[in-house]
N, C-alpha and C positions, 0 to 999 in steps of 0.2 A: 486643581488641588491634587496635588501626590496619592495620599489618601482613595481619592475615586480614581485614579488610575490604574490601567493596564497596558504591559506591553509583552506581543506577541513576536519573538523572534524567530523572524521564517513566514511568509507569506502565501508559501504554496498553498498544498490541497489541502493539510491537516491542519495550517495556520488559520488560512481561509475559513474553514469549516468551522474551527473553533469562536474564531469573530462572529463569524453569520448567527451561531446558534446563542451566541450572549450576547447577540444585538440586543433583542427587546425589551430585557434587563436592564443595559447601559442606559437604555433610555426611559427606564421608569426610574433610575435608579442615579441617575447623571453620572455614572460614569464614563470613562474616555478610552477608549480601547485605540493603542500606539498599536498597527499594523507594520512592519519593518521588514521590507523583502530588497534586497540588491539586485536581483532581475525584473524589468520593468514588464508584466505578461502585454503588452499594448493594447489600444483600444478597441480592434478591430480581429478576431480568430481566422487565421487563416491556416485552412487543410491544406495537408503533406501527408504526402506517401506515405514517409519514413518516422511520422510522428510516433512520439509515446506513448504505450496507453497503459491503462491499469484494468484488474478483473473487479466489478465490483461485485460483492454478494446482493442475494436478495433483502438479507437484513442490511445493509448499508442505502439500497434503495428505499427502503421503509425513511433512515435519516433523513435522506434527503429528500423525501416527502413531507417528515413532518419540519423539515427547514422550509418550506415551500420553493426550492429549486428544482426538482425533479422533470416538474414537466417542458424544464429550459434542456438539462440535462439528457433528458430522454429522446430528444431528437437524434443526436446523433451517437444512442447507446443503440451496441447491437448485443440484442439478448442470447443467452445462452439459453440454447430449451433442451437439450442432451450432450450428457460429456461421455464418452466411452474412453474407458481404460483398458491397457492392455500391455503386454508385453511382446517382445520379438522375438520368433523364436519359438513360442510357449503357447500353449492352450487355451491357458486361462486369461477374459478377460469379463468388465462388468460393464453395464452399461446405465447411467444415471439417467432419469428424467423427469420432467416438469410436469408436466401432466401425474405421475404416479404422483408427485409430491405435494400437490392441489396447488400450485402456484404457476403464473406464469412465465417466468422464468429462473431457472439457476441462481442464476447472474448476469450480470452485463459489464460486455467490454466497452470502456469508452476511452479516448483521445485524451490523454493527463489534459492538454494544452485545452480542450474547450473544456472541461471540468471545472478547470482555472478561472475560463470566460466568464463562465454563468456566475461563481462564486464570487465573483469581484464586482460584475455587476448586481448583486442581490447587496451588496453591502453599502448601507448611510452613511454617505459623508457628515450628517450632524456629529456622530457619535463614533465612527472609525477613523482617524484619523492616518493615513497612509501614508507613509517615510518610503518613499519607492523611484528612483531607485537609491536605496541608502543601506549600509553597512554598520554593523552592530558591530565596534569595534576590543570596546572590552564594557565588563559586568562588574559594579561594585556593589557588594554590598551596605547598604547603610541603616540607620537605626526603624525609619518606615518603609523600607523594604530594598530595591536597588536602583542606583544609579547606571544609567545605560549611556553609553559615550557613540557618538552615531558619527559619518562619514558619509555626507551624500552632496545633492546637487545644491544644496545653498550652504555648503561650507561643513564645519564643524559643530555639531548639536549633543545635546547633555538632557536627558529625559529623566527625571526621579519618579517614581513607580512603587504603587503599593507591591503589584505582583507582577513577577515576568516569569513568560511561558516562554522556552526555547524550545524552536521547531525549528530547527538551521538545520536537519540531517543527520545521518549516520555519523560521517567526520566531523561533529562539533568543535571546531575550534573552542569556542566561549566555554563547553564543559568540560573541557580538559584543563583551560585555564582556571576554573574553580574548584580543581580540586576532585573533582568527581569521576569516579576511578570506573570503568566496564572490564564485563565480564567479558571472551572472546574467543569464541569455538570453530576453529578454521574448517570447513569441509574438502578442503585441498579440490575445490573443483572451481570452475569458470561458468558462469552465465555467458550465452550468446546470446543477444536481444537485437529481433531483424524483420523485419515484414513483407510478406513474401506473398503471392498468389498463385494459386491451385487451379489447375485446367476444371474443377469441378465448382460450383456453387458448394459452398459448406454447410447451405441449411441450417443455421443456427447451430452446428453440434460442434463442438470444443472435443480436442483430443491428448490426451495424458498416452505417451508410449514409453516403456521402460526399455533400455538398451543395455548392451556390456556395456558400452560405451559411458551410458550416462542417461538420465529421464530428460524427455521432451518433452513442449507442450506445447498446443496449435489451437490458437483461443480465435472467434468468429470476429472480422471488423468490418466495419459499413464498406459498400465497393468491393465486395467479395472478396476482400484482402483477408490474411490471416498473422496473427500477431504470433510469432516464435519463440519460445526460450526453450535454448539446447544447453544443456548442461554437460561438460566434456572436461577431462583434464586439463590444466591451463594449458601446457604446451600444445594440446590436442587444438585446443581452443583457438589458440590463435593462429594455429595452422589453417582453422578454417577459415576465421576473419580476412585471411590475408589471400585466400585463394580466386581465383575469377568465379565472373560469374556462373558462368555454365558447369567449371568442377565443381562449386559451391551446393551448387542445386543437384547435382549426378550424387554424391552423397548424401544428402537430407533426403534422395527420393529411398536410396537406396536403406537410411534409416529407416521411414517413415513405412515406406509404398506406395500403394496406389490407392487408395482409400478417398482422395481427394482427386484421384489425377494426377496429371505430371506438373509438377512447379513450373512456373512460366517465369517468373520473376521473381527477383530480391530484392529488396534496398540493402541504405547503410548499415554494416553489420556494427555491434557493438560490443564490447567486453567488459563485464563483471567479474573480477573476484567472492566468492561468497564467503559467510561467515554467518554465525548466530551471535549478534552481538548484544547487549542487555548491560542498560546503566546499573551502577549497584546503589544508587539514590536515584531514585525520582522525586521527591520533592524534601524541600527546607522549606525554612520558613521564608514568604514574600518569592518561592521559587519555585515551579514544575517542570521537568523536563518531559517531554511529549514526543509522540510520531518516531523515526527511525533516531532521534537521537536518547529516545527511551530503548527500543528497542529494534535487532534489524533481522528480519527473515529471509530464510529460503523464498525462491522467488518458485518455487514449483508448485507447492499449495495454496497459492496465491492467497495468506494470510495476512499477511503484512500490513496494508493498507488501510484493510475492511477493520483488522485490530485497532489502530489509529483511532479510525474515524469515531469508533466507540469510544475510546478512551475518549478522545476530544469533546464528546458530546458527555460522556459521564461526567468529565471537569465543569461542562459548563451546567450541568444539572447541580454537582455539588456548589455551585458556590450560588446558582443562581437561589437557591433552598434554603440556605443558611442567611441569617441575622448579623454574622457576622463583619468583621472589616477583612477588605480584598487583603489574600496573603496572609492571613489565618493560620497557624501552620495546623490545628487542629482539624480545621476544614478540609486541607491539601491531605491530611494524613486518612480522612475518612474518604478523601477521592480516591485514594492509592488502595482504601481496604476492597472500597467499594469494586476495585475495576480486579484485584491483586487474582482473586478465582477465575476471568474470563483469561487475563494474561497469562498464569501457569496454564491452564488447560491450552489453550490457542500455540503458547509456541510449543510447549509440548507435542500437539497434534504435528505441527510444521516439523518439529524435528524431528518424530520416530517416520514418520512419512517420507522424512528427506532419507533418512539412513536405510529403511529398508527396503528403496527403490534405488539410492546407489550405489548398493553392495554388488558386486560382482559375479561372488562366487557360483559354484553351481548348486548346492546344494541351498544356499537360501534363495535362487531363482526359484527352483524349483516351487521351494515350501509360497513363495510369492505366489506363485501360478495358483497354487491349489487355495490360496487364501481367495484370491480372485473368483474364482471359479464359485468356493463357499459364500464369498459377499453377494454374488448374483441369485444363489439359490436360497438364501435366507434374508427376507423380507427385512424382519426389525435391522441386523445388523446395518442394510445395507440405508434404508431409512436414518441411521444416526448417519454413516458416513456421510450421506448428502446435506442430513442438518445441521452436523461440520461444516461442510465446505460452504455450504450458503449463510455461515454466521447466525443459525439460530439453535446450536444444542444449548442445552443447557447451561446457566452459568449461577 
């Protein structure tokens, strides 16, 4: 029945997450949750060098505890237990830690691709129903909520749906076709995303370096490898994607230093444009928009995701709570109140963080350095910064 129906467009980690966490509702509840992803993640995880990964905070590991995937997940998470910041050039820098914070770690870096694994297998086939690989072609609305026109391997399909949740991405095609208009704050800079290995063991410590150039960051991955994002002008940028290996690594040493040792190796490098991007609806009625096609961040504060996850899990707190019929809009609109203070404050943080580590000039390095210097010498300040970054300030 329509009515007990859901469909999830976009099947990665935020889609995922979001199924996993309204499974045991679907099934007190007989609902049908349509999972719909066009990339098939395959039956079997297989490591690469050059894979993806994400920073997860410590509050996103708590989710994935009380989802019971964590300790699938935790196998090949490598924890953050000190992230030092710093700038080039400058005095001033801070050093974050696990221990001072009573926790065991930060965060952890983990492989998007086995995140994917465990999530897919934590998920019941009685009550998730998986369209994979299948394309969400277009979104109608109708009088109990939407019709969804699909494109996959048994032809053409047509799913009617109390509610649909679009998790397709930053570039949503489907919400652009409905009408639904983003906000769009260019930073005129380039993500580089690359993984590279350091002559040193990293010890679990994550490192934030602030350049003229642009801020880095050198997050810890299982096999001593280290996950990169350089942030550089685009032209800058892809000067550097397209350089050999050995120039490639002679400049990151010479951004970086020595702190790790000499870089020994790179993989495939990658290019991102950045932007702060932010739908200006997130939900109608029988509709939520979720994950980067809610919102998209700087990838330097490694916000983005950990935000997601919350969201995704607030969604399925609100409707699992509610008496209501799936696609509520009153429901959808208490999800959106619910989540509206962690989302202003979170990208907030991302963006004044992004701006006043890619300015240039000399005089706000400067004032940077000496803020640095202050956050290390003051206790409280330096305690919310870390309860920022590991997704448990206040909200």
């Amino acid at each position: 029945m329509s009515d007990h129906a859901l469909a999830i467009v976009g099947g990665g980690l935020v889609g995922a997450s979001l199924a996993l966490a309204l499974q045991p509702a679907a099934r007190e509840r007989g609902w049908t949750i349509h999972l719909i992803e066009p990339l098939a993640p395959g039956a079997e995880y297989q490591p690469s060098y050059d894979a993806r990964s994400t920073a997860l905070s410590y509050g996103s590991r708590q989710i994935y505890e009380r989802l019971g995937v964590w300790p699938q997940i935790a196998e090949r998470a490598e924890p953050i237990e000190r992230i030092h910041v710093s700038e080039r050039g400058r005095y001033g820098a801070t050093r974050l830690e696990a221990a001072s914070e009573g926790v065991p770690a930060l965060g952890y870096v983990v492989e998007n691709a086995w995140v994917g694994h465990c999530l897919w297998r934590a998920l019941d086939d009685e009550v998730v129903v998986r369209h994979c690989p299948a394309r969400a072609e277009r979104m109608l609305p109708t009088a109990a909520g939407y019709r969804i026109e699909l494109n996959g391997e048994a032809g053409d399909v047509a799913l009617d749906v109390a509610l649909a949740v679009l998790a397709d991405g930053g570039r949503s095609a489907l919400r652009e076709s409905l009408g639904i208009a983003v906000s769009v704050r260019a930073y005129e800079q380039t993500a580089l995303i690359a993984n590279v290995t350091p002559g040193h063991i990293h010890g679990g410590e994550a490192f934030e370096r602030f350049t003229r150039q642009g801020p880095m960051a050198l997050l810890p991955l299982p096999e001593g490898r280290c996950a990169l994002v350089w942030t550089r002008a685009q032209d800058d940028a892809a000067r550097l994607a397209g350089l050999p290996e050995g120039a490639f690594l002679a400049e990151l040493q010479d951004a970086f230093g020595y702190r790790l040792g000499a870089f020994r190796q790179v993989g495939a490098r990658h290019l991102y444009p950045l932007s702060l991007i932010e739908s200006e609806e997130q939900v109608r009625s029988g509709l939520v928009v979720l994950g980067n096609a809610a919102h998209s961040l700087h990838p330097i504060a490694g916000q983005g995701y950990n935000l997601s996850l919350r969201d995704a899990v607030g969604l399925a707190d609100s409707l699992i709570e509610s008496d209501a019929p799936l696609g509520q809009l009153s429901v959808l609109q208490a999800y959106q109140a619910r989540q509206r203070l962690d989302q202003m404050l979170t990208v907030g943080f991302s963006d004044q963080v992004t701006r006043l580590f890619g300015h240039s000039g000399r005089t706000v390095s400067a004032a940077r350095s000496l803020g640095l210097v202050g956050l290390d010498l003051l206790p409280p300040a330096k305690h919310w910064f870390a309860r920022q970054a590991m997704g448990l300030g206040e909200r």
